[in-house]
DRENKOL-607103 format. One record per residue (C-alpha): x, y, z; residue in three letters. Coordinates in Angstrom, 1 decimal, always signed. Layout:
BEGIN
SETI:x:y:z:r
SETI:X:Y:Z:ALA
...
// end
This chain:
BEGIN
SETI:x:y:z:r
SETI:+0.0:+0.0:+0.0:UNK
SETI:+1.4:+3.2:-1.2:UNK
SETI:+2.0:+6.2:+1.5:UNK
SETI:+0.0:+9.4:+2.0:UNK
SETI:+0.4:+12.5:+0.7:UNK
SETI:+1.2:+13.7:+4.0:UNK
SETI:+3.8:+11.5:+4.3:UNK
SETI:+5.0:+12.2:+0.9:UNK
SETI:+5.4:+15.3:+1.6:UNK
SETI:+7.2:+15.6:+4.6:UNK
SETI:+9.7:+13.3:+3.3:UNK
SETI:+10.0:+15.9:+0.0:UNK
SETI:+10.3:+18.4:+3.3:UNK
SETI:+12.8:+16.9:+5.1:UNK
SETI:+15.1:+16.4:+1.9:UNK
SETI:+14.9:+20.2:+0.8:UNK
SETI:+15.8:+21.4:+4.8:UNK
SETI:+18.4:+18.8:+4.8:UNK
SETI:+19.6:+20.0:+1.3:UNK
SETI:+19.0:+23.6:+2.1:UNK
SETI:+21.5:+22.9:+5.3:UNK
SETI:+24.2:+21.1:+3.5:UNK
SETI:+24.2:+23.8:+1.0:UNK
SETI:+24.3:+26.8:+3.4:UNK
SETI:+26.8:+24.9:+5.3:UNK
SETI:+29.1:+24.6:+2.2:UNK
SETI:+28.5:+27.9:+1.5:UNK
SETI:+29.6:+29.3:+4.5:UNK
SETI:+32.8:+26.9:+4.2:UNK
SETI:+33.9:+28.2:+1.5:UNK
SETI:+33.1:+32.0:+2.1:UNK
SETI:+34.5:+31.8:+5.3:UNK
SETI:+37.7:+28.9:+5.5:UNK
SETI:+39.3:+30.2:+1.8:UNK
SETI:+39.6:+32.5:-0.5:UNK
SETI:+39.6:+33.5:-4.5:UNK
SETI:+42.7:+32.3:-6.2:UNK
SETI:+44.3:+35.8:-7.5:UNK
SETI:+44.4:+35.3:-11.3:UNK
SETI:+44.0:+32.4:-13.1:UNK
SETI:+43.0:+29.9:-10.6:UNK
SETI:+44.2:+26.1:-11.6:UNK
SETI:+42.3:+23.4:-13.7:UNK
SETI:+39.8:+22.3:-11.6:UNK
SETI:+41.2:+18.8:-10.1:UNK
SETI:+44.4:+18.4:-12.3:UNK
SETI:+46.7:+18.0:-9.5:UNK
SETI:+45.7:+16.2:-6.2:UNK
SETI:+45.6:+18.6:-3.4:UNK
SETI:+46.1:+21.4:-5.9:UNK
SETI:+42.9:+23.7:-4.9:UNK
SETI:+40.3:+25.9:-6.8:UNK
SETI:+40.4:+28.1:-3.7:UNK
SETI:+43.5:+28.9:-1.3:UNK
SETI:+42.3:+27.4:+2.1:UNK
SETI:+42.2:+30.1:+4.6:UNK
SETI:+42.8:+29.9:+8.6:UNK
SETI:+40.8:+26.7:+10.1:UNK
SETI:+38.1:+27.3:+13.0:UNK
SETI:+39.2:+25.2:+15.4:UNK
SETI:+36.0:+23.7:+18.1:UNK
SETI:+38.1:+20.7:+20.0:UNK
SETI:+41.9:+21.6:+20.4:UNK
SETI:+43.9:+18.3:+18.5:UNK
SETI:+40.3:+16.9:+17.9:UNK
SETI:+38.1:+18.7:+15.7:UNK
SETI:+37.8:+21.1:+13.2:UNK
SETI:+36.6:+23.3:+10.2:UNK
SETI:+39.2:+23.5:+7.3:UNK
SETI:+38.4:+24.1:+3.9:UNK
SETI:+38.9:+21.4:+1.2:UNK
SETI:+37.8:+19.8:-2.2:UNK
SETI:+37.4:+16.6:-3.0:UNK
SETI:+37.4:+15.4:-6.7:UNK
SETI:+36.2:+12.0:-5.6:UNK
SETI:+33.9:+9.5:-3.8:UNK
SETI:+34.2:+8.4:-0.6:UNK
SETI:+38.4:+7.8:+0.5:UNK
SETI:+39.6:+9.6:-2.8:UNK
SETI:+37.6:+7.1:-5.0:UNK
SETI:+38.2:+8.1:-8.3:UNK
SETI:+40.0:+11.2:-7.7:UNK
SETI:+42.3:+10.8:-10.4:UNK
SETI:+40.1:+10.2:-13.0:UNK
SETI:+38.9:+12.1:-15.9:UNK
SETI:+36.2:+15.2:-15.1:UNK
SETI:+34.0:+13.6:-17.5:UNK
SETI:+34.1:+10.3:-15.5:UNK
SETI:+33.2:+11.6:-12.5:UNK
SETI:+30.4:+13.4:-13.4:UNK
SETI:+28.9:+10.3:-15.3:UNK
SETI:+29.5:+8.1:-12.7:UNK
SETI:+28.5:+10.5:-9.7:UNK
SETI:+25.2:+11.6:-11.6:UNK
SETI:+23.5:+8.6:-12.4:UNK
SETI:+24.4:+7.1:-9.1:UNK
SETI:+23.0:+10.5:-7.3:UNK
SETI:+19.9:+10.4:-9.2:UNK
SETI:+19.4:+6.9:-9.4:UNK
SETI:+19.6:+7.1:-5.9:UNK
SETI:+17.1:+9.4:-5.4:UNK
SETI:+15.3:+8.5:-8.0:UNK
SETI:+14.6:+4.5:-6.7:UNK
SETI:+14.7:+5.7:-3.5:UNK
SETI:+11.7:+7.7:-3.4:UNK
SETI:+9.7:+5.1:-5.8:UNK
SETI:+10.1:+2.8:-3.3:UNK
SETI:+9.3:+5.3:-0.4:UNK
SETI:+6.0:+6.3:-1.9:UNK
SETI:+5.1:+2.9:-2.7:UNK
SETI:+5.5:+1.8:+0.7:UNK
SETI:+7.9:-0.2:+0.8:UNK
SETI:+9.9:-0.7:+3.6:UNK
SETI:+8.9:+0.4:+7.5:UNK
SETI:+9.9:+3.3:+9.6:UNK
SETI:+13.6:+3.4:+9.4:UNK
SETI:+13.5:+3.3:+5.7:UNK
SETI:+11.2:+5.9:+5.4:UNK
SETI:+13.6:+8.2:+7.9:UNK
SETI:+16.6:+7.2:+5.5:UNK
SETI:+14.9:+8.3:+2.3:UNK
SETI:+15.1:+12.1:+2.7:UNK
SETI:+19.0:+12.1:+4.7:UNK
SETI:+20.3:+9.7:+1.6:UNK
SETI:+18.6:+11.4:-1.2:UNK
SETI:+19.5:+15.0:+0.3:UNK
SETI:+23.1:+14.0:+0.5:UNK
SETI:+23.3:+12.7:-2.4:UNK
SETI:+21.7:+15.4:-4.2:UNK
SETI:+23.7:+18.1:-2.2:UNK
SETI:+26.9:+16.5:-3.3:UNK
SETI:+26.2:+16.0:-6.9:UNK
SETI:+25.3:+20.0:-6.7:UNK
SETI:+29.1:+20.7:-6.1:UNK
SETI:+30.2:+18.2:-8.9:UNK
SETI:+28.0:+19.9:-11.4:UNK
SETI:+28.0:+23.1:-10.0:UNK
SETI:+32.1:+23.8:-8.9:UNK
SETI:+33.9:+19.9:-10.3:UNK
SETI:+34.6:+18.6:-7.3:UNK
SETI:+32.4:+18.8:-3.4:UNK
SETI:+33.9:+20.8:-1.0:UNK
SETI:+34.4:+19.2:+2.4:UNK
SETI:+35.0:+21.1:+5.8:UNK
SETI:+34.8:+18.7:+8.9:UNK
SETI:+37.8:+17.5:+9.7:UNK
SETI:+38.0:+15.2:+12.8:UNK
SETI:+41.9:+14.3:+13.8:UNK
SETI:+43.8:+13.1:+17.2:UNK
SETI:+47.6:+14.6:+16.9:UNK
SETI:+48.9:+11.9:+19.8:UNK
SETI:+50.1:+8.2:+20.2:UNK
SETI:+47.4:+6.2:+21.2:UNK
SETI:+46.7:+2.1:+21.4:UNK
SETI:+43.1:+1.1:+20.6:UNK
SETI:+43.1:-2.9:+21.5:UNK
SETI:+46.2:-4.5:+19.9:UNK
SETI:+46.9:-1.2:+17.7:UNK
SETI:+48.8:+1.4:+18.3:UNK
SETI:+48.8:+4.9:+16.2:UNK
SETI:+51.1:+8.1:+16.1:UNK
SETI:+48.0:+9.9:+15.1:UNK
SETI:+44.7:+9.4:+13.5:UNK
SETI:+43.1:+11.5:+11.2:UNK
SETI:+39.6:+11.1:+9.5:UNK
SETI:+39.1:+12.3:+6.0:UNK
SETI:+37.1:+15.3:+5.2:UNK
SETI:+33.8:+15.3:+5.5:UNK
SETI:+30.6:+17.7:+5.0:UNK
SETI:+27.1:+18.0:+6.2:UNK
SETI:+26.0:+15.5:+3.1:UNK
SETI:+28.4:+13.2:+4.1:UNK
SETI:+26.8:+12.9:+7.3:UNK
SETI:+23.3:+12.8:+6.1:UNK
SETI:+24.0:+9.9:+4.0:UNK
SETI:+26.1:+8.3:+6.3:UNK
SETI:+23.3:+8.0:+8.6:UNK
SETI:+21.0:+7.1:+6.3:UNK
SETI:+22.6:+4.3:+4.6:UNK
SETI:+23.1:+3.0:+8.7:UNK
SETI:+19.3:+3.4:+9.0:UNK
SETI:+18.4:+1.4:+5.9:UNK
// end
């Protein structure tokens, strides 16, 4: 049995707040942790860490711990695909953004699947939509949460010099709890 209207539409709610967030957010990022190349600014993605934008002073919230520092990612998850071509990126990042969404809210509206899934539908689709924004929008998705710890540590039978998470961004959350909740 298919779901209401009213449940339709808070779902198409929740994705355009969660999009309008991750947006805003990355908007703020970039006005606020870098700044315009001067000139000519370099190919977008041509040379890893290589910027569009020169990253400006990070805000830091938890000293050694956590913090907002502009960067751009040209790839997935990791770095996935960061060296490919521009063209491949896009491809591969657009149908797997809309697709996404696309099957996503099918199956929402038909129904399918109980509460969780219908929570997950608007924080994967908003992610992925606010992500593919950047690609088609800028060429790469610009990240800003950076979560790091600067000392030695053992964790069980492990022992690291440091730890450092890769940059992340309000989509990258939204999805992150969304794929956890399907």
């Amino acid at each position: 049995m298919r779901r209401s209207n009213r449940a339709l539409a808070i779902a198409v709610g929740a994705t355009l707040a969660l999009l309008a967030l991750d947006l805003g957010a990355k908007m703020w990022a970039t006005d606020n942790l870098s700044v315009e190349h001067p000139g000519t600014p370099p190919e977008v993605c041509a040379e890893p860490g290589r910027y569009q934008r020169i990253r400006g002073p990070s805000v830091v919230l938890v000293e050694g711990g956590l913090e907002l520092s502009y960067a751009e990612n040209c790839g997935a998850a990791f770095g996935l695909l960061n060296d490919s071509p521009s063209w491949i990126r896009r491809s591969v990042f657009g149908v797997a953004a809309l697709a996404a969404a696309i099957f996503l809210f099918l199956f929402f509206y038909r129904g399918k699947g109980g509460p969780l899934f219908a929570c997950s539908v608007p924080l994967v689709v908003s992610g992925a939509v606010g992500n593919l924004a950047d690609r088609v929008r800028l060429g790469y998705v610009v990240d800003f949460i950076r979560v790091h710890y600067d000392e030695p540590f053992d964790l069980f039978a492990w022992h690291f010099d440091r730890f450092e998470y890769p940059t992340f961004n309000v989509a990258d959350i939204t999805i992150t709890i969304g794929v956890v909740l399907l």
